[in-house]
C-alpha positions in Angstrom: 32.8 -0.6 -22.9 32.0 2.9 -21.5 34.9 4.9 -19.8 34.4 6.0 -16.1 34.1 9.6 -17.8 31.2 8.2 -20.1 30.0 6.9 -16.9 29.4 10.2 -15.1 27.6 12.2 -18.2 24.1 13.2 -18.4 23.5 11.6 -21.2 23.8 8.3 -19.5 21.2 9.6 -16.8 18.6 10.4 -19.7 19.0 7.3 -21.1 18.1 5.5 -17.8 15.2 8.1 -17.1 13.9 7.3 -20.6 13.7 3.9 -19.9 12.1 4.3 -16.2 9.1 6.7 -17.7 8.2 3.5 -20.3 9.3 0.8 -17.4 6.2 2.6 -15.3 3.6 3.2 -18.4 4.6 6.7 -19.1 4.8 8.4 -23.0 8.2 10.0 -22.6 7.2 11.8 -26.1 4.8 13.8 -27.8 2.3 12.0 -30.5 2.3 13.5 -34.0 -1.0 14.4 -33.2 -0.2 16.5 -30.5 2.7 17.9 -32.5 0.7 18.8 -35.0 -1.9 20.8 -32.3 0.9 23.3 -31.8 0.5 24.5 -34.7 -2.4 25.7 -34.6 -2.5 27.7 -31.0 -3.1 30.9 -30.9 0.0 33.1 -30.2 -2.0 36.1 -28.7 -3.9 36.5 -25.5 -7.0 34.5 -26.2 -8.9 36.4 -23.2 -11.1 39.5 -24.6 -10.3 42.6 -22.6 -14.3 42.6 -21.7 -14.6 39.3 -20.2 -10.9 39.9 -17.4 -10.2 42.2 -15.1 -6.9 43.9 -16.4 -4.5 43.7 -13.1 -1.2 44.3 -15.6 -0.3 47.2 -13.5 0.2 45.2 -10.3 3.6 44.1 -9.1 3.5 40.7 -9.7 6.4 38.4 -9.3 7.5 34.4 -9.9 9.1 33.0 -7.3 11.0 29.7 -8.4 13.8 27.5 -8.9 16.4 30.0 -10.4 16.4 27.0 -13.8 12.3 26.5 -13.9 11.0 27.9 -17.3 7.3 26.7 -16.0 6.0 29.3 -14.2 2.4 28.6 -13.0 2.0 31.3 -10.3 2.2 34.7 -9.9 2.0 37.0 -6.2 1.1 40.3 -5.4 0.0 41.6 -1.7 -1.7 44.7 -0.4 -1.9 46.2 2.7 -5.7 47.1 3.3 -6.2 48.5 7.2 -3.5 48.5 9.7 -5.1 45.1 10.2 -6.1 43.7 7.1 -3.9 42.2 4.2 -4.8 41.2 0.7 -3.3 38.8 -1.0 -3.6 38.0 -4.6 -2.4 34.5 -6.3 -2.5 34.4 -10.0 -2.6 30.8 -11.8 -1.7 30.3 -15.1 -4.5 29.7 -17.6 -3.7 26.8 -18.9 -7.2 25.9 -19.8 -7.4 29.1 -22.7 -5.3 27.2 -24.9 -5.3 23.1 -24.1 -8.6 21.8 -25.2 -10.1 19.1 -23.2 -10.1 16.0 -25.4 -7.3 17.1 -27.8 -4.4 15.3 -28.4 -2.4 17.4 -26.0 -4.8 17.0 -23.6 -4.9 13.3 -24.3 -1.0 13.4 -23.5 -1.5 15.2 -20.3 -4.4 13.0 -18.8 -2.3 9.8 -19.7 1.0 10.9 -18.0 -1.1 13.2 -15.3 2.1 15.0 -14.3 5.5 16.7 -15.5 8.3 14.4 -14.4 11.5 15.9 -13.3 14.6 14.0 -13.5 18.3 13.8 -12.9 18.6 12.6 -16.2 16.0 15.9 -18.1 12.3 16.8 -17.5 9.4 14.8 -19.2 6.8 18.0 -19.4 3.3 17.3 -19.2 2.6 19.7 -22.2 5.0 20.7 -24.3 7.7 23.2 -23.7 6.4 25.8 -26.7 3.0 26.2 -23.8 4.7 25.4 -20.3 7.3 27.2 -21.1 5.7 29.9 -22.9 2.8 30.8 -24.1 1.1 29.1 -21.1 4.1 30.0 -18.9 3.3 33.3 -16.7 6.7 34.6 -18.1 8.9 38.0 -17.3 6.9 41.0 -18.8 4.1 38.8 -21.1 0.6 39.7 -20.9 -1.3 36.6 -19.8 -4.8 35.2 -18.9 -5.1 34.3 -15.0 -7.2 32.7 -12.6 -6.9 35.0 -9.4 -7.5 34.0 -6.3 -8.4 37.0 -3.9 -7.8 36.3 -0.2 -8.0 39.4 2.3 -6.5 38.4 6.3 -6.3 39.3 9.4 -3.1 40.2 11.4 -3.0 36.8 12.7 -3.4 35.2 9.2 -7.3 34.1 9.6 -8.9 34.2 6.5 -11.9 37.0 6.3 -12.8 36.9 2.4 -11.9 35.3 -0.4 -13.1 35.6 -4.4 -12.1 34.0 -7.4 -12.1 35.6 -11.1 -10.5 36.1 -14.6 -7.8 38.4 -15.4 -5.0 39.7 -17.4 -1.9 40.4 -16.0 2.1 40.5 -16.3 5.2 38.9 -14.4 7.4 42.7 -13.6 10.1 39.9 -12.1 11.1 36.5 -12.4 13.0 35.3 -8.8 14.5 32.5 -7.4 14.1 31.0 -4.0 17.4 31.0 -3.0 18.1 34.4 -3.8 15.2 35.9 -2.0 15.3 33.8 0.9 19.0 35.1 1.3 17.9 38.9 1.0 14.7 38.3 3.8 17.3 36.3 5.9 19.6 39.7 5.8 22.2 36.9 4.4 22.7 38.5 1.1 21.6 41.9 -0.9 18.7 42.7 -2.5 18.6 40.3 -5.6 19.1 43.2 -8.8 15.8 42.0 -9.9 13.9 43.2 -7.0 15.5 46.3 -7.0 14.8 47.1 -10.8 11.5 47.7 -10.0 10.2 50.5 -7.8 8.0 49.2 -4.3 8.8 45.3 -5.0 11.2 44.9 -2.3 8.5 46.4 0.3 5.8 44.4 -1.8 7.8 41.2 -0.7 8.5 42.0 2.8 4.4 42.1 3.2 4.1 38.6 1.4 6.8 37.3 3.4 4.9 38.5 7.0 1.8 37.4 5.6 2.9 34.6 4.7 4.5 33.2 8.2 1.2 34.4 10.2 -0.5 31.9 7.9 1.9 29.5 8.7 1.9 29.8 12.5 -2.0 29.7 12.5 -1.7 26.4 10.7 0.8 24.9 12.5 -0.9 26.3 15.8 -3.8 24.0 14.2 -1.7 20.6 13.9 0.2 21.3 10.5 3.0 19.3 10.5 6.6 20.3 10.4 8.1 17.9 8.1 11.7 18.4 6.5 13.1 15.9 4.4 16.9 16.0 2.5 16.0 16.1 -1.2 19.2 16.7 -3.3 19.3 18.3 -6.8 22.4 17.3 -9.4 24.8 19.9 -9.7 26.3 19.6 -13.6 29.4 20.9 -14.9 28.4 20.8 -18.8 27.1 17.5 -19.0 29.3 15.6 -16.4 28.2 15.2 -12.6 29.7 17.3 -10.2 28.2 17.1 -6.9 24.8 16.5 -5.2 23.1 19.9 -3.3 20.6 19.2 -0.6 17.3 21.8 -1.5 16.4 23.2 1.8 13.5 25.1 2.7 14.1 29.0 3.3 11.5 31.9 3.7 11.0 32.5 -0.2 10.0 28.9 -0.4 7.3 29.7 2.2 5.6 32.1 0.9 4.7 29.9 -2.0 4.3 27.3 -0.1 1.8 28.7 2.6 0.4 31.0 -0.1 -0.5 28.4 -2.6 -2.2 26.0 0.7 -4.7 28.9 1.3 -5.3 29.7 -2.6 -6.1 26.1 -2.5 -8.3 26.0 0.4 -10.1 29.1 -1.4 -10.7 27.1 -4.1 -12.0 23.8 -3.1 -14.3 26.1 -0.7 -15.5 28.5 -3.6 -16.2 24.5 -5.6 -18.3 23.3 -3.1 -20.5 26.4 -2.6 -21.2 25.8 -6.0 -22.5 22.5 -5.3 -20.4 20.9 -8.2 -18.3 17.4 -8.0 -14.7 18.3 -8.0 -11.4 16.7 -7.2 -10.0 17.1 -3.7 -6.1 16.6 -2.2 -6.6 14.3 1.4 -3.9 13.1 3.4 -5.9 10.4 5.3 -5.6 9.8 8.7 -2.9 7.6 9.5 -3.1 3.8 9.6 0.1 3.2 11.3 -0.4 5.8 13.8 0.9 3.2 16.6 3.7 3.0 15.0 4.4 7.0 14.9 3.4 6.3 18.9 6.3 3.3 18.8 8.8 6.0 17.5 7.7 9.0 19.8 8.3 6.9 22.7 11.7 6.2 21.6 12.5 9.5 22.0 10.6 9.6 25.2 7.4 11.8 23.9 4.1 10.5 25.0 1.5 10.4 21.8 -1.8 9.9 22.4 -3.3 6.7 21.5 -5.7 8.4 18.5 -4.4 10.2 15.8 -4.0 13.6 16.5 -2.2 16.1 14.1 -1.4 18.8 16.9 0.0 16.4 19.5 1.9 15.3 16.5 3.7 18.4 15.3 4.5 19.2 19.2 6.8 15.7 19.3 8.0 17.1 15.6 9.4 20.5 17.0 10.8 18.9 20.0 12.9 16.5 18.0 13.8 19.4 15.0 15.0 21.4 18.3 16.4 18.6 20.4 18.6 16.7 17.1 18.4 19.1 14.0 21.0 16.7 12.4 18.7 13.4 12.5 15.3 15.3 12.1 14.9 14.9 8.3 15.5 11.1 8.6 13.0 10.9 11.3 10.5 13.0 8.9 11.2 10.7 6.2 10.0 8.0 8.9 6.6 9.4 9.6 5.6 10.3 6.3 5.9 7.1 5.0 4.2 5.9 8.2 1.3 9.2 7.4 0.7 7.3 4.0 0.8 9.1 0.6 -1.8 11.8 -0.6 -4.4 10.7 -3.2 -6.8 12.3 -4.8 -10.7 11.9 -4.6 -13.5 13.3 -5.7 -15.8 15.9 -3.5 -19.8 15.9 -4.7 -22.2 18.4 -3.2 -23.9 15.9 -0.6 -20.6 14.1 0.4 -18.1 15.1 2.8 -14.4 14.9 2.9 -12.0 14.3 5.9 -9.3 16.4 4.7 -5.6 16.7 4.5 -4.0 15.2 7.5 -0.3 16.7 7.4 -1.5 20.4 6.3 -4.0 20.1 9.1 -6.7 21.8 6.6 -10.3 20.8 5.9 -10.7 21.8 3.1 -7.7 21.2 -0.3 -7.1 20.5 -3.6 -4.4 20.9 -6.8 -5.5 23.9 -8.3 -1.9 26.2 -8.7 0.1 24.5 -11.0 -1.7 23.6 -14.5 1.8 23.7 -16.2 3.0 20.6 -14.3 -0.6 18.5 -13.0 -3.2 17.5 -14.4 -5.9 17.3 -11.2 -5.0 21.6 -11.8 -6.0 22.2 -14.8 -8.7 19.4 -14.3 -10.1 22.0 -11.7 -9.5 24.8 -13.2 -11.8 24.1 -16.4 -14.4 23.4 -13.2 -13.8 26.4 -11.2 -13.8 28.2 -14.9 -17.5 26.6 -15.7 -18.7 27.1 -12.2 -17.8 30.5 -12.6 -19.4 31.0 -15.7 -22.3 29.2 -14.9 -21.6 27.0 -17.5 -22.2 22.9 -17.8 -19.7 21.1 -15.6 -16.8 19.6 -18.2 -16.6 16.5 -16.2 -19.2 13.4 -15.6 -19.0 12.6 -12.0 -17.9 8.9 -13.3 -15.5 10.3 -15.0 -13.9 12.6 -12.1 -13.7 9.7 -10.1 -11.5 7.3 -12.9 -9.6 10.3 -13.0 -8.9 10.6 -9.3 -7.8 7.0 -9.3 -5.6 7.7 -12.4 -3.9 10.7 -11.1 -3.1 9.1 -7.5 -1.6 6.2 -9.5 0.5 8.3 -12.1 1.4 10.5 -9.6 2.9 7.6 -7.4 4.5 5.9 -10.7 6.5 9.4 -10.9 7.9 9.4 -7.7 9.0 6.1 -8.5 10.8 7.5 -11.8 12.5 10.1 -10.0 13.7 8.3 -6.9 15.3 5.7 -9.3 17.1 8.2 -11.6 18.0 9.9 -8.2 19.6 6.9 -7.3 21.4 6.2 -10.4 22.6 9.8 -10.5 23.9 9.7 -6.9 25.8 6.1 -8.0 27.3 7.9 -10.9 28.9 9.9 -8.3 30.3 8.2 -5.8 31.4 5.7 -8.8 35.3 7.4 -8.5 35.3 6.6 -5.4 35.2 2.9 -3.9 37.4 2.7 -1.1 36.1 5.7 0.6 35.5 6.1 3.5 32.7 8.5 5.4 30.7 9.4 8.0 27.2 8.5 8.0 23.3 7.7 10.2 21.6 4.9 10.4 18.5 5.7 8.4 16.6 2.2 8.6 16.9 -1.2 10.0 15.2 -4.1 9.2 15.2 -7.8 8.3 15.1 -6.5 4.8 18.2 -4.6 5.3 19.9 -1.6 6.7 20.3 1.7 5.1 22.8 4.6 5.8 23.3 8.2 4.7 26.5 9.6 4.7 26.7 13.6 4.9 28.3 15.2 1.9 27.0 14.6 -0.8 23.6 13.3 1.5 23.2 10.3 0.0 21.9 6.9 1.1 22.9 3.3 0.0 22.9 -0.2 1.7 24.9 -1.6 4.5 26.0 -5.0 3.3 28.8 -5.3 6.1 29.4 -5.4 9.7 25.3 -4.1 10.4 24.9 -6.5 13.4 23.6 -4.4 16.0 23.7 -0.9 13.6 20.2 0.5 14.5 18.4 3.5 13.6 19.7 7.1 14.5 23.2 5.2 15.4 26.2 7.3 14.1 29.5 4.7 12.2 31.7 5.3 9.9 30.9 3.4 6.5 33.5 2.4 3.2 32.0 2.4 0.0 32.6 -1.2 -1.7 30.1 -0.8 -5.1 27.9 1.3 -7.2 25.6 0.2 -9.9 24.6 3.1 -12.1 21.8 1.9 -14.1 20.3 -0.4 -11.0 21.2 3.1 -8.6 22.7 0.4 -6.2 25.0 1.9 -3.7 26.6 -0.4 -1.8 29.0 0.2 1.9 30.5 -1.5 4.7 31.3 -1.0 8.6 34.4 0.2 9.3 36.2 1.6 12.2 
């Protein structure tokens, strides 16, 4: 019989993440095959100095989680004319060293995706390449995609190329420490300041990067923000659970990475080549997002419509900060989940709904997803003028694979999320906390208590509890490896 202290170690939390990656068809290991494969990559740059543009000298930086060894991205900006930015996004070149129909590839289309876990990360290629030698890591040469954008002051998009390179990482950063320097909340993170014009370098990305946020959003992207807590570990026992909020470093990734992607799905399709595509459709239960709006006494129209939309979002952000992330939650399941399909030259694709953009696909993280590196050994052929590496049958079975894979992994990590947020309310039954309504139905009703933000069932005293609806809640039960956590009404 396992102690309560057993019961609050990691190693309990890999075991039950280990068994959700077989429950939902994924190989939590490595074949011998594919083992063997690492042996033989190369451990150089594989990328002859003729055939890249060597951009070493640029002052390229990661921006990241302050723990993520996978870095797939690289940015650099440059001011042009008093009105004109460039901005440069370089993608790890995954495709120089994993073979398409090798046994790591094999590995990587089965799984489709890395999965990140409470209980450890299930990589999508092993760690010696995302990690490392495929990893855009602190002072390593490496190959690159770039993707050249050059904008306006008001973040509109005037010219765009896409090409080879070389180049080097001059400084790995986190999020959170960025985000505090732009915010004037904290100092300049020693990292930036090690290296001569980065900070200044930044503080361009960072202005570049909100004008091509507000032209977005001006064109009906939506402001979304849900509460997405990470385990916080103290050696291998559970200490707490951190809500991951969105800051200005997060942004520039974020709003940087949309337009790289735009570029490249554009650049695809002037090629007249099949390729994958990212859409958000439009929503199915948009009456239902009307239902909600008029709850909180904001007229939608009867259509969907993205900008009307993201008005009734900003209003309710402004109007109830506190309760916006559950009513985010609430529309994007109502929004329906991405999927991927595939683009040919004489077809026509609606687009991404929530991002309010035309034109999108996965092509900036290779490390992580497959649909990336599936388009990037495209973009690579297209660019080369080279036979297309994919059958249009076979794009399209591996659009339906990916959407499903991709789904099963949310799954994974919502029930080891679960099971990791039991494991730490599990010293403390009897309890007793604030908490929101966060869903009501015939089904059941859900809560979220504040600190740690963590959601379990109502099993007591919900007659009459209805969405948005502030109580105070006792926790009765938790179930670690079913991530059951169980409360009751109390005064």
């Amino acid at each position: 019989m396992a102690t309560q202290s057993d019961a609050k170690r990691k190693g309990v939390l890999e075991q039950i993440a280990r068994r959700a990656m077989q429950k939902y068809g994924f190989r939590p290991d490595f074949s011998a095959e594919a083992s063997g494969e690492l042996e033989t990559v190369p451990q150089g740059d594989p990328v002859a100095e003729s055939s890249a543009t060597d951009m070493r000298h640029l002052l390229w930086s990661s921006i990241d989680n302050d723990d993520s060894l996978d870095l797939d991205q690289l940015t650099v900006a440059e001011v042009l004319t008093d009105k004109q930015v460039k901005v440069l996004v370089a993608i790890a070149d995954v495709g120089a060293l994993v073979s398409k129909n090798s046994a790591i590839d094999a590995h990587a289309r089965h799984n489709t995706t890395s999965v990140y876990t409470a209980g450890g990360i299930f990589p999508m290629l092993p760690e010696k390449l995302s990690t490392d030698l495929t990893s855009l890591n602190y002072h390593q040469d490496r190959p690159a995609m770039v993707i050249e954008m050059v904008m306006d002051g008001g973040g509109v998009l005037q010219d765009a190329t896409i090409y080879r390179a070389r180049v080097r990482n001059q400084a790995k950063l986190a999020y959170d420490s960025v985000a505090a320097w732009l915010e004037g909340k904290e100092p300049m993170p020693a990292a930036v300041a090690a290296v001569p014009g980065l900070a200044d370098n930044l503080r361009l990305q960072d202005r570049a990067a909100q004008q091509l946020k507000a032209l977005r959003h001006a064109h009906g992207a939506l402001d979304l923000e849900t509460l997405e807590a990470r385990p916080v570990f103290a050696g291998d026992e559970i200490q707490d659970l951190r809500a991951d909020a969105r800051n200005r470093a997060k942004e520039i990734i974020e709003d940087f990475m949309i337009a790289a992607n735009g570029v490249t799905a554009r650049f695809l399709h002037g090629k007249k080549v099949a390729a994958l595509r990212r859409m958000v459709r439009s929503p199915k239960r948009w009456d239902r997002i009307v239902e909600i709006a008029a709850q909180h006494a904001y007229k939608l129209p009867s259509q969907p419509d993205s900008k009307s939309l993201e008005g009734f979002l900003v209003a309710q952000k402004a109007a109830d900060p506190l309760r916006f992330p559950d009513l985010s939650l609430a529309v994007i399941k109502l929004l329906g989940p991405g999927e991927y399909v595939v683009e040919a030259p004489e077809t026509s694709i609606p687009g991404h709904f929530g991002l309010a953009v035309k034109d999108y696909t996965h092509s900036t993280a290779p490390n992580r997803r497959f649909p990336d590196l599936i388009t990037q050994r495209i973009l690579k052929a297209a660019i080369e003028g080279a036979h297309a590496p994919y059958s249009r049958d076979e794009l399209t079975e591996l659009a339906r694979h990916c959407t499903q894979k991709e789904n099963d992994a949310n799954k994974v990590e919502r029930l080891v999320a679960k099971s990791a947020a039991a494991m730490l309310l599990s010293s403390r039954i009897g309890e007793r906390f604030d908490a929101i309504c966060t869903g009501a139905a015939q089904k059941g009703t859900w809560v979220r208590i504040f600190h740690p933000p963590i959601e379990g069932r109502l099993l007591d005293g919900f007659e009459g509890v209805d969405v948005g609806q502030r109580l105070k809640v006792q926790l009765v039960r938790t179930d670690v490896h079913k991530g059951y956590i169980d409360f009751k009404k109390t005064k």
